[in-house]
C-alpha positions as CSV (number, residue, x, y, z in Angstrom):
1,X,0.0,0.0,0.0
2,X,0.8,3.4,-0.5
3,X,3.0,5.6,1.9
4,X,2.8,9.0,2.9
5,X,5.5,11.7,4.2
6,X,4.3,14.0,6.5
7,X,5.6,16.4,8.9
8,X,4.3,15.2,12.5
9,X,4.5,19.1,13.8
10,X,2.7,20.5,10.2
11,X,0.0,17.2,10.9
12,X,-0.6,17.9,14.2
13,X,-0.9,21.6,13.7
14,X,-3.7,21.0,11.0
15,X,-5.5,18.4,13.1
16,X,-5.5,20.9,16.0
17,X,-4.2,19.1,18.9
18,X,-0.5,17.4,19.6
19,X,-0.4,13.3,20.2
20,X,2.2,10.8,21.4
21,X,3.2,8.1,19.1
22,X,1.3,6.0,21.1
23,X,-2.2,7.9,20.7
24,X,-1.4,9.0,17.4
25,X,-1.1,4.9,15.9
26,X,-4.2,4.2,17.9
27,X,-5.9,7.4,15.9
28,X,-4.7,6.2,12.9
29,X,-6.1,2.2,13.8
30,X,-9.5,3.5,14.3
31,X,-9.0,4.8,11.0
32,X,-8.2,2.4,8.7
33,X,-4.5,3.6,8.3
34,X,-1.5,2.9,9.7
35,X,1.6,4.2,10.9
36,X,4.6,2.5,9.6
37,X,7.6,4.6,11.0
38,X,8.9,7.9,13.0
39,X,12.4,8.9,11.2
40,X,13.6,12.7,10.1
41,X,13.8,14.0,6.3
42,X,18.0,14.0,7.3
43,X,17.6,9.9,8.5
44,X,15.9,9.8,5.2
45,X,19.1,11.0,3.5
46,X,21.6,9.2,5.2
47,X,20.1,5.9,4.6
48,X,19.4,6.7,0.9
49,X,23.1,7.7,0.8
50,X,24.4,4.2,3.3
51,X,25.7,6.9,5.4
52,X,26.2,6.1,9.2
53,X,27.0,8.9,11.0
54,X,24.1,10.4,13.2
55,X,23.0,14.4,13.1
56,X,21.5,15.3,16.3
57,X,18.2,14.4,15.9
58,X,16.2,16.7,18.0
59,X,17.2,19.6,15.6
60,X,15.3,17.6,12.8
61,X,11.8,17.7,11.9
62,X,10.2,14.5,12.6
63,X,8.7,12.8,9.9
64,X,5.9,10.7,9.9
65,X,4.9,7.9,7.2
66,X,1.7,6.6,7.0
67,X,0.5,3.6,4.9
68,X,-3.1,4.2,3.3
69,X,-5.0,1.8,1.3
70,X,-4.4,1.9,-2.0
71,X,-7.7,3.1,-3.5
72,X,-7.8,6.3,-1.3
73,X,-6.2,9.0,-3.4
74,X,-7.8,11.3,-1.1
75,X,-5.0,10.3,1.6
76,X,-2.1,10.9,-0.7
77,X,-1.0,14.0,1.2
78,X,-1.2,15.4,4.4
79,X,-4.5,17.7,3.7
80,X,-6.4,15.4,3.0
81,X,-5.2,13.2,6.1
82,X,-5.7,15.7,8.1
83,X,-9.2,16.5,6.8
84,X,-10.4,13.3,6.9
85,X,-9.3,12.9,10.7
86,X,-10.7,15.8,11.7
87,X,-14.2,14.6,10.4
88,X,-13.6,11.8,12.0
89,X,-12.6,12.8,15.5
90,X,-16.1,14.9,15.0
91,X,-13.9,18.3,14.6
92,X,-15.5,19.6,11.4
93,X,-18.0,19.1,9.0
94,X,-18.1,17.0,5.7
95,X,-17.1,19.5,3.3
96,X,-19.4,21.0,0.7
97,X,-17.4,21.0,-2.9
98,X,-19.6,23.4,-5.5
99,X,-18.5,24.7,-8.5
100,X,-18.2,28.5,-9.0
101,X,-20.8,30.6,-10.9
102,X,-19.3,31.1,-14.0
103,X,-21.4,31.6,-17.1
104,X,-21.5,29.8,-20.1
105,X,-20.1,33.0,-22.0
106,X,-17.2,33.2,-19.4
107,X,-16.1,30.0,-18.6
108,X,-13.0,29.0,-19.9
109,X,-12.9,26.5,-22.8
110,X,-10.4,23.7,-23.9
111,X,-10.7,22.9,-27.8
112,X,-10.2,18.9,-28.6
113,X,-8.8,18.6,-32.2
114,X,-9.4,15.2,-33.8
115,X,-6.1,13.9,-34.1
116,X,-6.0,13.2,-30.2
117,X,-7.8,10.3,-30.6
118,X,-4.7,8.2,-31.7
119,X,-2.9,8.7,-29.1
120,X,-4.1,10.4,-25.7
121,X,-8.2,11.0,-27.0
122,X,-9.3,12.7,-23.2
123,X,-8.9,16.0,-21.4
124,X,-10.3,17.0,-18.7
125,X,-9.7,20.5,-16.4
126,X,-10.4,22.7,-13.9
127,X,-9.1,25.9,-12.5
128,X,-8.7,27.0,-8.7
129,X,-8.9,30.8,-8.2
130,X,-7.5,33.1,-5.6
131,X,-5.3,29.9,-3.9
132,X,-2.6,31.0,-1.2
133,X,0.5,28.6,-1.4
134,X,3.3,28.8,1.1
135,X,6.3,26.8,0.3
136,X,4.8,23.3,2.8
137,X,1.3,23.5,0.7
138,X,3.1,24.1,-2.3
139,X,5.7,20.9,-2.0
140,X,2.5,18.8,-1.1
141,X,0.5,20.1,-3.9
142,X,3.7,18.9,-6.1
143,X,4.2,15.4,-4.5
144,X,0.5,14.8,-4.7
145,X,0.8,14.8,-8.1
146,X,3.6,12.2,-8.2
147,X,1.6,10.2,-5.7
148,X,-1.0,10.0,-8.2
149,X,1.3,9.5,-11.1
150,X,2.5,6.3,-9.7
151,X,-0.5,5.0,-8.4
152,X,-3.9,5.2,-10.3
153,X,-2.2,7.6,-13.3
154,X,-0.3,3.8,-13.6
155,X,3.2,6.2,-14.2
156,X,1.2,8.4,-16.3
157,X,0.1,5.9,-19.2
158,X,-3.5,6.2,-17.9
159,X,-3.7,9.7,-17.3
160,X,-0.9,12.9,-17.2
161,X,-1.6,15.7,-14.5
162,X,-0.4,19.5,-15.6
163,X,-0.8,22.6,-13.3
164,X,-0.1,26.0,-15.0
165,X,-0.1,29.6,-13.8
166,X,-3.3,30.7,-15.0
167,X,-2.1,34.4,-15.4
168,X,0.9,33.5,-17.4
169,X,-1.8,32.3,-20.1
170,X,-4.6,33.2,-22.7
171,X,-7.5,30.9,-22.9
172,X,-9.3,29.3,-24.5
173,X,-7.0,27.0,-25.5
174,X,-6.5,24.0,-27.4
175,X,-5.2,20.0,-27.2
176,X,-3.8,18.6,-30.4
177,X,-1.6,15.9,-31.3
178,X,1.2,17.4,-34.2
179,X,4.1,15.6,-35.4
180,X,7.1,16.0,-32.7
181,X,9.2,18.3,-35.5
182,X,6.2,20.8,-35.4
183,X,6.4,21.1,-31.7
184,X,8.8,24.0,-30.1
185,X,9.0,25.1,-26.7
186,X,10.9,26.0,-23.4
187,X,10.2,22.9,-21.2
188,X,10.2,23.1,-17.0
189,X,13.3,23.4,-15.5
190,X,15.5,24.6,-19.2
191,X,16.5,27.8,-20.5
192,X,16.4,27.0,-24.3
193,X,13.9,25.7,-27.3
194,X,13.6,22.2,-27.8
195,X,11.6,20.2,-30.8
196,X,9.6,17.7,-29.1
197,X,12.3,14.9,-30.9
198,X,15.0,16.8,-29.6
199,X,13.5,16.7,-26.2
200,X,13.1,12.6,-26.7
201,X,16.9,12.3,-27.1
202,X,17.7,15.3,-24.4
203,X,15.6,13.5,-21.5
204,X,16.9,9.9,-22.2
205,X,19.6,10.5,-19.7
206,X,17.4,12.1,-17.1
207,X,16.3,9.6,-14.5
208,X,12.8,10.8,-13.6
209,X,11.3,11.6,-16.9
210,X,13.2,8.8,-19.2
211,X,10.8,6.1,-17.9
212,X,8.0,8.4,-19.3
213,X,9.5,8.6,-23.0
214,X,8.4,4.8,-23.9
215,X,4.5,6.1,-24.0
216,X,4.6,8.9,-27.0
217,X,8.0,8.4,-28.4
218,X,6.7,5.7,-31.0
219,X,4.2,7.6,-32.3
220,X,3.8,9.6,-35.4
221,X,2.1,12.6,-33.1
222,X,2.2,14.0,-30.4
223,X,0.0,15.4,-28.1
224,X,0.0,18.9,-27.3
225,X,-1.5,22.1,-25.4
226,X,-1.5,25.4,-26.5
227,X,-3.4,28.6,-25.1
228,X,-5.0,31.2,-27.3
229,X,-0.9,32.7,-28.2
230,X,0.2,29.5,-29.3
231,X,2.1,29.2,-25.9
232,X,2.8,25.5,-25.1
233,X,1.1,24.5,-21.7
234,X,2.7,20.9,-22.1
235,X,3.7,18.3,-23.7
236,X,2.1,15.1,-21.9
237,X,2.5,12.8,-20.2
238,X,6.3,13.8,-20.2
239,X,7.1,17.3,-19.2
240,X,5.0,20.9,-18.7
241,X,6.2,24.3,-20.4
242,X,8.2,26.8,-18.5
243,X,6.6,29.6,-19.8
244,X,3.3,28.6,-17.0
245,X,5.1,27.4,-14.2
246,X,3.5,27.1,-10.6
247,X,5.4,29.1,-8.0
248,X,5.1,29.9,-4.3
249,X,3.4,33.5,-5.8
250,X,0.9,31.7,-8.1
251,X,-2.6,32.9,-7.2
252,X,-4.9,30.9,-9.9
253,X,-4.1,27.5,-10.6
254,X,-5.0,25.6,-14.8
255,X,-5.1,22.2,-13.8
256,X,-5.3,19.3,-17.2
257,X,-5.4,16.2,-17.2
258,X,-5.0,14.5,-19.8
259,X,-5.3,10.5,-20.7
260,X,-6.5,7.2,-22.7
261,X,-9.1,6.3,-19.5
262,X,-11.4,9.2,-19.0
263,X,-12.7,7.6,-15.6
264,X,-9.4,7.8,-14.0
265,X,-9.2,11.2,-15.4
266,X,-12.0,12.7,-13.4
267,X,-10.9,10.8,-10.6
268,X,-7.3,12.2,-10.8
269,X,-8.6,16.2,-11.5
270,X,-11.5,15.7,-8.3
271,X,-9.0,14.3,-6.2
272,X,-6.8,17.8,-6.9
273,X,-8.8,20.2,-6.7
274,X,-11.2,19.3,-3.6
275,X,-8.2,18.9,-1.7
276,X,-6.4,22.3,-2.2
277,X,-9.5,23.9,-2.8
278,X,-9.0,24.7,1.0
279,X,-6.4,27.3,0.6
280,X,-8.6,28.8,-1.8
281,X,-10.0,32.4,-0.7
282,X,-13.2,30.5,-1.4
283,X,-13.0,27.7,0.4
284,X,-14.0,24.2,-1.5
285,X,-15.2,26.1,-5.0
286,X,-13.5,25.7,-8.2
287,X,-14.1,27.2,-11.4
288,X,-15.2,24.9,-14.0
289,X,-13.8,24.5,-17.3
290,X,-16.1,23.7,-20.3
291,X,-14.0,20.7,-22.3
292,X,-15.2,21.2,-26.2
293,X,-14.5,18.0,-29.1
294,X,-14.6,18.2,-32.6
295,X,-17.7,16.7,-33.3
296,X,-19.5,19.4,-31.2
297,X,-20.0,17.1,-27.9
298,X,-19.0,19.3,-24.4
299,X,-19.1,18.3,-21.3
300,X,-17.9,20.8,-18.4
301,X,-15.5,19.9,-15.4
302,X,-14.9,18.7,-12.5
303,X,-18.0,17.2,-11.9
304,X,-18.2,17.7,-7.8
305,X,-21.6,16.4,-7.6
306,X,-22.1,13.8,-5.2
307,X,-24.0,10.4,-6.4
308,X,-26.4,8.9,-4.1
309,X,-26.5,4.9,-2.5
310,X,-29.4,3.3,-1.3
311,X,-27.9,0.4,1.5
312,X,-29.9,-1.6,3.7
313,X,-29.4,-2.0,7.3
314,X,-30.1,-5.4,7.7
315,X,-27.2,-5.9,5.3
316,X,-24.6,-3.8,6.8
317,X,-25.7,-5.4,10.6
318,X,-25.6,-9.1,9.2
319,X,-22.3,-8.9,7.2
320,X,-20.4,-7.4,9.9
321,X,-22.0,-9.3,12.9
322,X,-23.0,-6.4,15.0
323,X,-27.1,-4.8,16.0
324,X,-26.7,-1.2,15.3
325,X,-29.7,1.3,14.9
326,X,-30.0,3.1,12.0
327,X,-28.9,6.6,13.7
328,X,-25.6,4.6,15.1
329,X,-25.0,3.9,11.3
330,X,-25.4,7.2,10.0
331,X,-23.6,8.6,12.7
332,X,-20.5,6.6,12.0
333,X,-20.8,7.1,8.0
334,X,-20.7,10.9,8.7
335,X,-17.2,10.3,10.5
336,X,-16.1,9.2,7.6
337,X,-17.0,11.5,4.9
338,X,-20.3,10.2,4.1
339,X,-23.4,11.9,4.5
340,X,-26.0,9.1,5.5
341,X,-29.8,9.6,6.6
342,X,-32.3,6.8,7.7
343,X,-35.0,6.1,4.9
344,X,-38.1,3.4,5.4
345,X,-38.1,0.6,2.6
346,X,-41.1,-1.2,4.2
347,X,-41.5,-4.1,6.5
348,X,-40.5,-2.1,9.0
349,X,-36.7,-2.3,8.0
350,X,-34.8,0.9,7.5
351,X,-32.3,2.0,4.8
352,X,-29.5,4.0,4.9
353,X,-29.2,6.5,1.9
354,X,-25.4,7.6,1.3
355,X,-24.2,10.4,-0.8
356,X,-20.6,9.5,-1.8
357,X,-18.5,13.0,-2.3
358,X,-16.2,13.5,-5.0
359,X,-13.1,12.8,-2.8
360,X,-14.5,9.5,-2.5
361,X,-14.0,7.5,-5.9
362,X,-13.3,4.0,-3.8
363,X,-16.9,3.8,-2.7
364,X,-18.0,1.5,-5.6
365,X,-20.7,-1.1,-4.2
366,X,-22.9,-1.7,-0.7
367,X,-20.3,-3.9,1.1
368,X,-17.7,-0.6,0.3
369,X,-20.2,1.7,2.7
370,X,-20.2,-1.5,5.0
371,X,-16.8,-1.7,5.5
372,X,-16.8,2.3,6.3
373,X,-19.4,1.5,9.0
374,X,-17.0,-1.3,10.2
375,X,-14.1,0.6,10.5
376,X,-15.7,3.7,11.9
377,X,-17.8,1.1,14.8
378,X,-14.2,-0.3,15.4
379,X,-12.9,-3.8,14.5
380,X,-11.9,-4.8,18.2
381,X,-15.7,-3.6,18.8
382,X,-17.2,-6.6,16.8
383,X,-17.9,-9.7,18.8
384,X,-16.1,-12.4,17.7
385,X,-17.9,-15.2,16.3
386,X,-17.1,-18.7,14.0
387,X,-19.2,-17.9,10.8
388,X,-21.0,-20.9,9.6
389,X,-19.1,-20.9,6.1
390,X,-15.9,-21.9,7.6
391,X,-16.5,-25.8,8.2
392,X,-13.7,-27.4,6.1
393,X,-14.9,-29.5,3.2
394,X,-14.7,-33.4,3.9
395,X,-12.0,-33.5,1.6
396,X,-9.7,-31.4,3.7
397,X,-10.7,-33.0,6.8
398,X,-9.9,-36.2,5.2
399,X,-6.4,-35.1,4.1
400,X,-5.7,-33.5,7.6
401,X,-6.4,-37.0,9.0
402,X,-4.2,-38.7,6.4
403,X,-1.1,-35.8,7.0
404,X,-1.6,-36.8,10.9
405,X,-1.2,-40.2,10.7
406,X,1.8,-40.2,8.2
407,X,3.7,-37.3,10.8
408,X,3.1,-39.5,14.0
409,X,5.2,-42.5,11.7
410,X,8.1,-40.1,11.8
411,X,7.4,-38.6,8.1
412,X,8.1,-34.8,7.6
413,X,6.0,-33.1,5.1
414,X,7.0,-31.2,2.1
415,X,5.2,-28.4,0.1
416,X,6.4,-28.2,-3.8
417,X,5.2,-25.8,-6.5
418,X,2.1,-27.0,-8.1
419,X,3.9,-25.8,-11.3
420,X,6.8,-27.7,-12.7
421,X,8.3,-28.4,-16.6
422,X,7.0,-30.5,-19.0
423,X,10.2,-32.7,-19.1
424,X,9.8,-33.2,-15.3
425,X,6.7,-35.2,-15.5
426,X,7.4,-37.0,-18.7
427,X,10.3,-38.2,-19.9
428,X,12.3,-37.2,-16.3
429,X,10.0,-39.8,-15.0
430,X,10.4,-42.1,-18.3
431,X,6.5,-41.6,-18.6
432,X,5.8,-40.1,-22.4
433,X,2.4,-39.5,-22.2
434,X,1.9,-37.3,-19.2
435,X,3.3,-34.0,-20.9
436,X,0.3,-34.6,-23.8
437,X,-2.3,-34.6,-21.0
438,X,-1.0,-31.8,-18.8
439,X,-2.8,-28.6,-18.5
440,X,-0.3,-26.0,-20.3
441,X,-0.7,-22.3,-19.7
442,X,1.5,-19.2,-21.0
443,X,4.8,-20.0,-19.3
444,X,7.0,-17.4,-18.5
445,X,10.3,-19.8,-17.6
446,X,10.7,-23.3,-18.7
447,X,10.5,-24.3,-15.1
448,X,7.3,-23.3,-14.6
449,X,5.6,-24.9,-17.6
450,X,2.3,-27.1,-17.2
451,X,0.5,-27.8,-14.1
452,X,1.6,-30.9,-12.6
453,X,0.0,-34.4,-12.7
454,X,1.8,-35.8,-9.9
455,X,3.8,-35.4,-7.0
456,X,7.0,-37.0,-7.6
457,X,8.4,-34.9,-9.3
458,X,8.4,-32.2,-6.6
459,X,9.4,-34.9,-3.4
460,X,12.3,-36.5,-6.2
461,X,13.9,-32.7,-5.9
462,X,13.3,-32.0,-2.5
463,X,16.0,-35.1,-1.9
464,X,17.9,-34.1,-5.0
465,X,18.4,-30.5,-3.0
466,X,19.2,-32.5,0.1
467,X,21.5,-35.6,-0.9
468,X,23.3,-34.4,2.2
469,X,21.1,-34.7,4.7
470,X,21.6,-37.6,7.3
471,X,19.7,-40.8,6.0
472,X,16.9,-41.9,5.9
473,X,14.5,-39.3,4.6
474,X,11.5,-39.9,5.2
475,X,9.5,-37.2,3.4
476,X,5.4,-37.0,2.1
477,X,3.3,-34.2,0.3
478,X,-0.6,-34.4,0.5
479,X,-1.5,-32.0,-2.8
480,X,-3.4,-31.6,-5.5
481,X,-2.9,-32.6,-9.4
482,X,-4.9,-31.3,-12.7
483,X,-5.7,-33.5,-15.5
484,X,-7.0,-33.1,-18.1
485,X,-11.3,-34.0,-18.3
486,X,-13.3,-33.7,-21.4
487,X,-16.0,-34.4,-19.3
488,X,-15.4,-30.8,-17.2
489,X,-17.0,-28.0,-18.4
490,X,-13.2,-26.5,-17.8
491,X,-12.0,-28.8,-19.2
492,X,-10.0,-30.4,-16.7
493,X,-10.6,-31.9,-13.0
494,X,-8.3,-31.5,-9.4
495,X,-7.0,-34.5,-7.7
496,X,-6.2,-34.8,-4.0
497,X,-3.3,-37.3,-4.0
498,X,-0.7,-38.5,-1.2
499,X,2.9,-39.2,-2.5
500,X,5.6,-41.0,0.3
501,X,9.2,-41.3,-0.1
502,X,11.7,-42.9,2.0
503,X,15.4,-42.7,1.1
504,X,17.9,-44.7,3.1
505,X,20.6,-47.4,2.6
506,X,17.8,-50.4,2.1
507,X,14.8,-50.4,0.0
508,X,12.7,-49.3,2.8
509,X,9.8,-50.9,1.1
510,X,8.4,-52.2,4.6
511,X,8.3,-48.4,5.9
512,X,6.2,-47.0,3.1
513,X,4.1,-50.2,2.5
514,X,3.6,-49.6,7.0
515,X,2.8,-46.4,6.6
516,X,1.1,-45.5,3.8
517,X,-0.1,-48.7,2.0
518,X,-2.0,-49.9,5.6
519,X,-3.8,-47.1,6.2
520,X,-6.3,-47.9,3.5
521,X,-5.4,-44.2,1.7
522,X,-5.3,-44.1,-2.1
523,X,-1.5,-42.7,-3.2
524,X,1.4,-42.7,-4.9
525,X,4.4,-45.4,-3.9
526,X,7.6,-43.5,-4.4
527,X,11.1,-45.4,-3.0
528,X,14.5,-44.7,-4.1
């Protein structure tokens, strides 16, 4: 799962009140999240660099990093852990995102030419007015976008983030795809005019952005963003122009994002602006941005509004094994970002109606508000309990009996790979049929080629790794086999078998056929 950086002092200061680490990882249990270790930003650097000397540590800022589940990209940075503790510890409100009212006349436009859709077909953007950065918020609103690069952007072949300077630019502006010898610009961080080609060979030797190249680099165009002056915003998903860069003095914010999935696009753009929407003068409000195609379809973005889930109580009560009223339910969904009120369905039973914010993209499904309700109610809260699914099959029980008899006869069991090569159970075995009736899937290695039809192979190489070990061995594997079954609507069937190998300086038939062969089990008889 993810993990995030933060400064315990900045953390604390935005949740309002100071914790020990003790109270602070019980905080973050309640939660859902986790935190994984206490070090410094200078710790940081001298175990990046293998460097042992110690600084004096209580000069350092203490840095905090906390593991969060990997489908909240609302806790990719310290706002929005911070806001979503301080709803739960009841210390503010949900938040109320809206949109600003901008007319139709006004509202900045972004023109799709055709030619996108070979390449990167969706944009999507949004703009945050009057935003106050100082230099903490500003190096948080930079990693979060590398947070989200790596994660749901999937390194940005899904979807490529860029954040301009608003007033550095002319809308409306436009999102093509040219050929790279047509493009020419000043990217971030550079002093001079690249072609976009030029720029392919230039950032091959840089270590961050040469990873990138592999997605455009092959391709005839390239995609492209220009405002009204022909000003290049950026060239995605590999590097932004210099003429708009963000800085510490930038006062509105031109978010795009740009991408091949336009579901993760929205996701990546809502999760931006409703968290730093908060340093806006106007807190939570951002400016739409109307998003025009060639074929005269428009759609206008972000879309903050807030989708509505119909879950029962009897549902949320019976999966997680506790009797809570409908009020208790609605009170712990509040605490964690859901809005929740009590609705009849009939039958006297109550439902619980839900409306899922924007910052909340992992809420997909019923057993997703369940597992809120859970978390928020408190897992060590739940009485514990044996669900009635969890009676082992006969078949198990069987083969625990069978594993306890063969132990007590002085047998130590072995666990193989239910994956072997082809040669290992054919001709290795001097069988040459087996490797025609094997299930074969796409191998990556040779040693991991069909799925195996019996155990010997696997117990004949546990003693061919341990020819050293004191004699005898005495050595069995209860496992499963697939073969091949035309009468399967899978086309092949499992097999439970037992395989038993002994391996000492006489035949040690006796000890298998004692073992094994009296007990009535069904197996495999393998001596060396």
């Amino acid at each position: 799962m993810p993990t995030v950086s933060v400064g315990r002092d900045r953390l604390f200061a935005a949740l309002g009140k100071s914790y020990t680490k003790e109270e602070f990882e019980d905080l973050c249990f309640c939660f859902g999240i986790e935190l994984d270790d206490v070090t410094t930003e200078k710790a940081i650097i001298r175990k990046e660099k293998h460097l042992d000397e110690e600084g004096d540590e209580n000069d350092e800022e203490v840095i905090y990093k906390i593991e969060v589940p990997a489908n909240r990209y609302d806790l990719l940075c310290l706002e929005g852990i911070a806001q979503a503790l301080r709803v739960f510890n009841k210390q503010q409100e949900i938040p109320k995102y809206t949109l600003s009212d901008v007319s139709k006349d006004s509202m900045l436009q972004m023109h799709v030419k055709p030619e996108t859709s070979s390449i990167r077909p969706y944009v999507v953007c949004a703009v945050l007015r009057d935003i106050s950065f100082d230099e903490a918020s500003y190096n948080s609103f930079i990693d979060l976008q590398d947070k989200l690069h790596q994660n749901i952007c999937r390194r940005r072949t899904l979807v490529a983030i860029g954040t301009h300077d608003l007033d550095t630019l002319q809308g409306p502006f436009t999102y093509e795809a040219l050929p790279p010898s047509h493009i020419n610009f000043v990217p971030l961080k550079q002093t001079r005019d690249f072609t976009a080609d030029e720029l392919m060979e230039f950032y091959k030797s840089d270590l961050k952005l040469k990873k990138y190249l592999h997605i455009i680099e092959n391709s005839p165009l390239y995609p492209v963003l220009y405002d009204q002056n022909r000003t290049v915003l950026s060239l995605p998903p590999i590097i932004n122009g210099a003429h708009s860069a963000i800085t510490l003095k930038t006062k509105n914010v031109f978010i795009e994002c740009t991408a091949t999935d336009l579901t993760k696009a929205k996701i990546v753009l809502n999760t931006m602006v409703t968290i730093f929407s908060e340093y806006c003068k106007r807190k939570y409000q951002v400016e739409p941005v109307e998003v025009v195609y060639a074929d005269g379809r428009s759609y206008v973005y972000p879309d903050l509004s807030a989708y509505n889930m119909e879950v029962s109580l009897s549902y949320i009560n019976h999966t997680i094994g506790v009797s809570l009223e409908a009020e208790e339910v609605t009170s712990l969904l509040n605490r964690m970002q859901l809005h929740a009120e009590r609705s009849a369905s009939g039958n006297n039973q109550w439902n619980i109606n839900v409306l899922v914010p924007p910052t909340r993209s992992d809420v997909l499904h019923p057993c997703d508000v369940m597992e809120d309700v859970a978390i928020a109610y408190g897992y060590n809260n739940i009485p514990k309990r044996k669900p009635a699914s969890v009676k082992p099959l006969a078949l198990n029980e069987f083969s625990d009996l069978m594993r306890l008899e063969i132990a007590m006869n002085g047998f130590t069991e072995v666990l193989t790979w239910i994956l072997c090569s082809s040669k290992e159970i054919s001709t290795m075995l001097n069988r040459q049929t087996d490797e025609s009736t094997a299930v074969v899937g796409n191998p990556r290695t040779s040693d991991f080629e069909v799925v195996r039809t019996t155990l010997m192979p696997g117990i004949l190489k546990t003693i061919g790794h341990n020819k050293d070990h004191p004699k005898p061995i005495k050595i069995y594997e209860v496992g499963d086999v697939v073969l091949l079954d035309e009468k399967k609507d899978v086309g092949a069937s499992c097999r439970r078998r037992l395989a038993a190998l002994y391996c000492g300086a006489n035949s040690g038939f006796e000890v298998i056929y004692l073992t094994v062969l009296t007990k009535n089990f069904t197996c495999e008889l393998n001596n060396c």
